[in-house]
C-alpha positions as CSV (number, residue, x, y, z in Angstrom):
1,X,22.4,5.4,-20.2
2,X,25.9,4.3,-20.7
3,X,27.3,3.3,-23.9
4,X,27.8,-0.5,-23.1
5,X,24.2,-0.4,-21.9
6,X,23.0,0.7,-25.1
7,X,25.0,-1.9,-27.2
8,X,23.8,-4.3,-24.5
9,X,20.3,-3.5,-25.9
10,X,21.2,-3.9,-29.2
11,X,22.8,-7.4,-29.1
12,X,20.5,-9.1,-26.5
13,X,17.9,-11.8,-27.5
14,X,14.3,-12.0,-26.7
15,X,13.8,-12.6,-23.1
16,X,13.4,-11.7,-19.9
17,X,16.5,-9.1,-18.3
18,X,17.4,-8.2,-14.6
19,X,19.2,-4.6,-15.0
20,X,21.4,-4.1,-12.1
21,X,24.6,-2.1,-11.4
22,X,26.6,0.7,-10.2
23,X,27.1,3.6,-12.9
24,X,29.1,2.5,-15.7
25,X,29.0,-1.2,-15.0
26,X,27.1,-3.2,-18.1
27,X,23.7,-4.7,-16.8
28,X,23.0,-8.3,-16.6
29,X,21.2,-10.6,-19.3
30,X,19.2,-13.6,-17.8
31,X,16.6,-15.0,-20.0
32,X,16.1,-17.4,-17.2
33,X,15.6,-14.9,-14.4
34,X,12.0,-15.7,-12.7
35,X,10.9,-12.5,-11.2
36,X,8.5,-14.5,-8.7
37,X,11.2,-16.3,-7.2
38,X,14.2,-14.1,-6.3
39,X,15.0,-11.1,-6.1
40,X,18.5,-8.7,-7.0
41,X,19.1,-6.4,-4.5
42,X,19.2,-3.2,-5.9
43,X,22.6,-2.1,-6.8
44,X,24.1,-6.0,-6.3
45,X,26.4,-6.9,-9.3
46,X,26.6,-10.9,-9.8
47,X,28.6,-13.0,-12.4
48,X,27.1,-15.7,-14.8
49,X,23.6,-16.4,-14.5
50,X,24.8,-19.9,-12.8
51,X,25.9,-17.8,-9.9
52,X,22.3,-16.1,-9.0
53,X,21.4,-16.5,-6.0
54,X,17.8,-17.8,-4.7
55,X,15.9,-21.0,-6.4
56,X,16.7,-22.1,-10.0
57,X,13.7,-21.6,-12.5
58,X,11.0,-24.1,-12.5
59,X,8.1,-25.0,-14.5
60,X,5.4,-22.1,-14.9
61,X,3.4,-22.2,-11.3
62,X,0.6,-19.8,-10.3
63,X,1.8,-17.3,-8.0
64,X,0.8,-17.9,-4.2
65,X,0.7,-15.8,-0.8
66,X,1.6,-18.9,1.0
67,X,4.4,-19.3,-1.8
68,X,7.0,-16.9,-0.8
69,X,8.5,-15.0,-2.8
70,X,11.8,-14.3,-1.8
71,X,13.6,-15.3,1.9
72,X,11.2,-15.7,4.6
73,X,14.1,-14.8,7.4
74,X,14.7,-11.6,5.2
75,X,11.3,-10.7,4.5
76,X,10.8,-10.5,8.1
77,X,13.5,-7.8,8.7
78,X,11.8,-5.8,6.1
79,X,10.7,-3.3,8.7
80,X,12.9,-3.8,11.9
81,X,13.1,-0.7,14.1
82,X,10.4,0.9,12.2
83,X,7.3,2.8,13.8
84,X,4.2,3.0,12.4
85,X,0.7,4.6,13.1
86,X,-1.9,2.9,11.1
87,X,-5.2,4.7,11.1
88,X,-8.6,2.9,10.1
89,X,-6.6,-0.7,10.2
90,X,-9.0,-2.5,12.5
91,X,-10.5,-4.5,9.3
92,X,-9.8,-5.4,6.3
93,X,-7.2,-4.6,4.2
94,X,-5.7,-2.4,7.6
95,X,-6.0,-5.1,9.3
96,X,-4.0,-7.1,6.6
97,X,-1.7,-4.5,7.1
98,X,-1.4,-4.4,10.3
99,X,-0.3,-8.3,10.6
100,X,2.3,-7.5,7.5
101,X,3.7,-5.1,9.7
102,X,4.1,-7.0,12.4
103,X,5.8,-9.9,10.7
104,X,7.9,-7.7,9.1
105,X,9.3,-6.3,12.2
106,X,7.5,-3.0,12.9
107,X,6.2,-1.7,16.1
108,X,2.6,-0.5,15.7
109,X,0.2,1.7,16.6
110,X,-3.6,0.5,15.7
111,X,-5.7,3.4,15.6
112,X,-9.9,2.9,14.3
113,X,-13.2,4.1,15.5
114,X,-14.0,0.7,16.0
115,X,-11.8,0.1,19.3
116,X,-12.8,-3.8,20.3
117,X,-11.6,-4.2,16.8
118,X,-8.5,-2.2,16.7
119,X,-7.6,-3.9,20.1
120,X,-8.2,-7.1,18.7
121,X,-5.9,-6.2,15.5
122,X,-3.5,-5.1,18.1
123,X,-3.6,-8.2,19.8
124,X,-3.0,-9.9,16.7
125,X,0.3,-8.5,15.7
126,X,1.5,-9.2,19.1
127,X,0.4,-12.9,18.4
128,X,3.9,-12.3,15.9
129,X,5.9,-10.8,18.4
130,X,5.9,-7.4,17.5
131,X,5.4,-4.3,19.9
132,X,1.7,-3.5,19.3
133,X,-1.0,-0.6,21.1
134,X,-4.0,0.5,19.9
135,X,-6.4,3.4,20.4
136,X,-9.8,5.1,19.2
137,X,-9.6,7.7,16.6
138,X,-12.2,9.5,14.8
139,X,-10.7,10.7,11.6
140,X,-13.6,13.1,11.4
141,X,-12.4,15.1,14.5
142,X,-8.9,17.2,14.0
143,X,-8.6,17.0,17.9
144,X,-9.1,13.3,17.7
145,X,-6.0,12.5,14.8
146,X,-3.9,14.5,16.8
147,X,-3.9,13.1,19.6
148,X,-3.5,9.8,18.1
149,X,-0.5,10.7,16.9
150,X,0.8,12.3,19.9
151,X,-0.3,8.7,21.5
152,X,1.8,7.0,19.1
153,X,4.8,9.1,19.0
154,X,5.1,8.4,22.9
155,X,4.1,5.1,23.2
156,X,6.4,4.0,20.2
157,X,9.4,6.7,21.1
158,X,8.9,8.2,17.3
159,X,7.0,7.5,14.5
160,X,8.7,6.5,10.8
161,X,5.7,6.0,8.8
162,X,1.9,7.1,9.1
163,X,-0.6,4.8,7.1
164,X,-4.0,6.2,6.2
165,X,-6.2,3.2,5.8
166,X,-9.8,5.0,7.0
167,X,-12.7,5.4,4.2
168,X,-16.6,5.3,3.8
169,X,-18.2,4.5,0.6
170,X,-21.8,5.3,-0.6
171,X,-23.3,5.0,-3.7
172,X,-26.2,6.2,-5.4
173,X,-27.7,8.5,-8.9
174,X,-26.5,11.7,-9.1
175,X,-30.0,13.3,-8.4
176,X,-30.2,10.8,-5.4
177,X,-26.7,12.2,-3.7
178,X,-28.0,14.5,-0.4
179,X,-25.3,17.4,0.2
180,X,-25.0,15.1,4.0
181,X,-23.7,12.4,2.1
182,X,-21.3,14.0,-0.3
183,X,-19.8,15.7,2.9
184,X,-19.9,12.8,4.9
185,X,-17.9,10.9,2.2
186,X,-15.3,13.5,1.6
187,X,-14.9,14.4,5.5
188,X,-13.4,10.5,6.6
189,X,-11.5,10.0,2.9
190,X,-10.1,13.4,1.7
191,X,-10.6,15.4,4.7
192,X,-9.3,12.5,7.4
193,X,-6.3,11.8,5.3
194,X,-5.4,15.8,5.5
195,X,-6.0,15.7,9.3
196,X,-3.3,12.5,9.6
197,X,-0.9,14.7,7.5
198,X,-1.0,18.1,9.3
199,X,-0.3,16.3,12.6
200,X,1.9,13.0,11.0
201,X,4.4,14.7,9.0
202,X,5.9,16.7,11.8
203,X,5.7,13.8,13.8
204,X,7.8,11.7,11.3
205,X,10.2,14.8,10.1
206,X,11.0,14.5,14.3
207,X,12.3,11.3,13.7
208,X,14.3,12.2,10.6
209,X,12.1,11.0,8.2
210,X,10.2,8.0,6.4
211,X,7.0,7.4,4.8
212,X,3.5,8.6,5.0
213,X,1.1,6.3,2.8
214,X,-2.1,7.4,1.8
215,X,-5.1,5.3,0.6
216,X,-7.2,6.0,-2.3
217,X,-8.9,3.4,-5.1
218,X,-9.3,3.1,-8.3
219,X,-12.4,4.7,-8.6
220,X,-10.1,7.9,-8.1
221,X,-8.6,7.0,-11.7
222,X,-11.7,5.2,-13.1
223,X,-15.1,6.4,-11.6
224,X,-17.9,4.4,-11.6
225,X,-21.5,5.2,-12.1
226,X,-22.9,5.0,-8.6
227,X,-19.4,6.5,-6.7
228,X,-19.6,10.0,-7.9
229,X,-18.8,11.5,-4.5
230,X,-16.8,8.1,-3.8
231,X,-14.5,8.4,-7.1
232,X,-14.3,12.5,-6.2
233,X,-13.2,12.0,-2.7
234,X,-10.2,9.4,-3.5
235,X,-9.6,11.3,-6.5
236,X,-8.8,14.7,-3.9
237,X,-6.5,11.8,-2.4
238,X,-4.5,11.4,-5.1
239,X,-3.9,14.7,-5.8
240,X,-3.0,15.8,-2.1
241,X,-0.6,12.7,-1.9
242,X,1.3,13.8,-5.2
243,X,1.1,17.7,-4.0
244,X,2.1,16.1,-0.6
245,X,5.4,14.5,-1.7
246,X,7.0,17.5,-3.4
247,X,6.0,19.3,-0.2
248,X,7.8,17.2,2.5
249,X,10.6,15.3,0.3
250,X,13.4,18.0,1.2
251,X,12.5,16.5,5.0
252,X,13.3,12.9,3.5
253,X,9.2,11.9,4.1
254,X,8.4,9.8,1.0
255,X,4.6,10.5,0.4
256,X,2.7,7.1,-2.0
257,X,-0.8,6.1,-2.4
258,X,-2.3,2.3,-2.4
259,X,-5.3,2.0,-5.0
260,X,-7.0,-1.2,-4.7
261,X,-9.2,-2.3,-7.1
262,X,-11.9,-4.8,-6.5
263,X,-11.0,-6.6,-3.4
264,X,-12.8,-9.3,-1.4
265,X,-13.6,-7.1,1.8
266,X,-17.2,-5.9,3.4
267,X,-16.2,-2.5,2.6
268,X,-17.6,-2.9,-1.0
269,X,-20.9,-3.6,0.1
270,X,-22.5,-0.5,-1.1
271,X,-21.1,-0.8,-4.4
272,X,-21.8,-4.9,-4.8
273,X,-25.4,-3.9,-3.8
274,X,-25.9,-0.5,-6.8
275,X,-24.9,-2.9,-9.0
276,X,-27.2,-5.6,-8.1
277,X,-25.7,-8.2,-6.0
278,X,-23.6,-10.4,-5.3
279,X,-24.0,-12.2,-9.0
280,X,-24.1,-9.2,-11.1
281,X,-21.4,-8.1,-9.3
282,X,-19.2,-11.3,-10.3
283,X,-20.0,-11.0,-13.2
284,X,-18.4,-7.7,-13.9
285,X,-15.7,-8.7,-12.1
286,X,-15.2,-11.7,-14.3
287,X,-15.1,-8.9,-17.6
288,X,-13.0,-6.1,-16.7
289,X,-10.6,-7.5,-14.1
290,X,-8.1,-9.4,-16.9
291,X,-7.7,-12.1,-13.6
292,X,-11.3,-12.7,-13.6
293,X,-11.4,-12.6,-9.8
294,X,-11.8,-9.9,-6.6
295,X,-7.9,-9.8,-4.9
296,X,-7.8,-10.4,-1.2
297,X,-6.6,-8.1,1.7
298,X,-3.5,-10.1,2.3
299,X,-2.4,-9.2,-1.8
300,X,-2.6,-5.6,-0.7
301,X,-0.6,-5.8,2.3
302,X,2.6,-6.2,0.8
303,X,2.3,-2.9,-1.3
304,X,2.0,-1.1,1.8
305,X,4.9,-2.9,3.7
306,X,7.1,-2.0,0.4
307,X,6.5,1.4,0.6
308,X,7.1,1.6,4.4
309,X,10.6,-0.2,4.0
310,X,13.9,1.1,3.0
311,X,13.8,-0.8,0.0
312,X,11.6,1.9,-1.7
313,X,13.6,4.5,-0.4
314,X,13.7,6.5,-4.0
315,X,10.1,6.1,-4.5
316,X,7.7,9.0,-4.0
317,X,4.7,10.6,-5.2
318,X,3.4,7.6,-7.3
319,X,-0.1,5.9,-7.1
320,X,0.3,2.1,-6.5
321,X,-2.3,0.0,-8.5
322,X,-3.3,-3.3,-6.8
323,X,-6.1,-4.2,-9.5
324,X,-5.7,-7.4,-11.1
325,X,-4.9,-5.3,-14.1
326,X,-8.2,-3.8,-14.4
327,X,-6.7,0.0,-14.6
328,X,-5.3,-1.0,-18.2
């Protein structure tokens, strides 16, 4: 930290700061700076605070998807000339994703077991323009993963950034757990994301690198009584994705993890229904989520399309919480 940086620290008031520079130039203080509404480039250097780009602060409003964030033009160019495989996006939060993707730009590859609904994904992002395929893929099957990405290496002419989206939860006791279903559990989460790895990462080092984005939960962090071989499996994710990104950063392949928390999708199913229901299940909810509600697919999207752009360029190996601040 420079020396003007520190005195900066010393002198400023209570508030909230926007840090940006180059090197030895002094950071700016802007106690009016309204992180939900604009955002500094990183790097920029601007004058007085009158000079900020992007709306002026307002009074205090809830935060919005339809409410964006920053310019729509340039949110849209997030991802232009980007490739991306998406594997297990046909529903849900993939399919979120896959829509994202397409808005912002990317040309995409929609890859599920379910194929009506990976072709209707696919038909979905072209409904914004983008380039869009899709294909069945069994994550299960090593033959099956690789040829999906050999699929979407042609039909995209490269591949920038693999997204693992696939997973299968069970619950049940400990004593309850057959050996079938501990293997089945592990062989689509762990297992399936190594598959899209072994046969991704060459396939993105081909096109001089990008980003390979794995997705685990928070029941990798957490647990859950119910998710042992749930919480084990996505735990194995997060360790292979931090392994991962030491592995393949000298080939400029940036390695992350998504971890939802609860989110609205039929996915949780299994777990809404060991805990009781639909009621029981809010109620939880309602106690450890410090939100008080489930998130939606579309406020998961966005992590992923962050991680996939440039502008996380210096970001690897970290576990992205999307939890409604229940991890803390």
């Amino acid at each position: 930290m420079a020396s003007e940086d520190f005195a900066f620290m010393l002198d400023a008031k209570m508030g909230c700061y926007a840090w940006i520079g180059n090197g030895n130039r002094t950071p700016l203080h802007n106690p009016g700076f309204d992180f939900n509404d604009a955002l500094i480039p990183y790097g920029a250097l601007y004058g007085p605070p009158s000079s900020i780009p992007g709306p002026k602060p307002q009074s205090a409003q809830p935060h919005r998807r339809d409410r964006p964030s920053h310019n729509e033009e340039n949110q849209q160019m997030r991802l232009a000339g980007k490739r991306a495989l998406l594997i297990g996006a046909a529903t849900g939060i993939g399919r979120a994703c896959v829509e994202d993707f397409a808005r912002n730009g990317a040309a995409v590859v929609v890859a599920d077991i379910n194929e009506p609904a990976a072709a209707e994904a696919a038909a979905l992002a072209r409904s914004h323009g983008a380039t869009a395929h899709s294909v069945a893929c069994d994550v299960r099957d090593e033959d099956s993963v690789r040829n999906t990405v050999d699929y979407a290496e042609r039909e995209l002419g490269g591949l920038d950034t693999l997204v693992f989206l696939a997973g299968l939860m069970r619950t049940g006791a400990i004593d309850e757990v057959e050996a079938t279903t501990w293997d089945a559990i592990f062989s689509v989460n762990a297992r399936g994301t190594f598959f899209a790895a072994k046969y991704g990462a060459p396939a993105i080092k081909r096109a001089g690198g990008g980003s390979f984005i794995t997705t685990s939960s928070l029941a990798g962090l957490r647990g859950a009584p119910g998710m042992t071989a749930y919480a084990a499996a996505k735990g194995a994710v997060i360790a292979f994705t931090t392994a991962l990104a030491q592995e393949l950063a000298p080939a400029n392949i940036r390695v992350n993890s998504v971890l939802p928390g609860w989110i609205d999708t039929p996915f949780n199913t299994p777990a809404i229904d060991y805990m009781g229901g639909v009621e029981p299940h809010g109620e939880v909810v309602r106690r450890i989520v410090p939100l008080g509600r489930q998130g939606t697919p579309a406020e998961v999207s966005p992590i992923y399309v962050f991680l996939a752009s440039e502008e996380a360029r210096y970001i690897t190996a970290k576990s992205m919480m999307v939890d409604g601040g229940m991890a803390h």
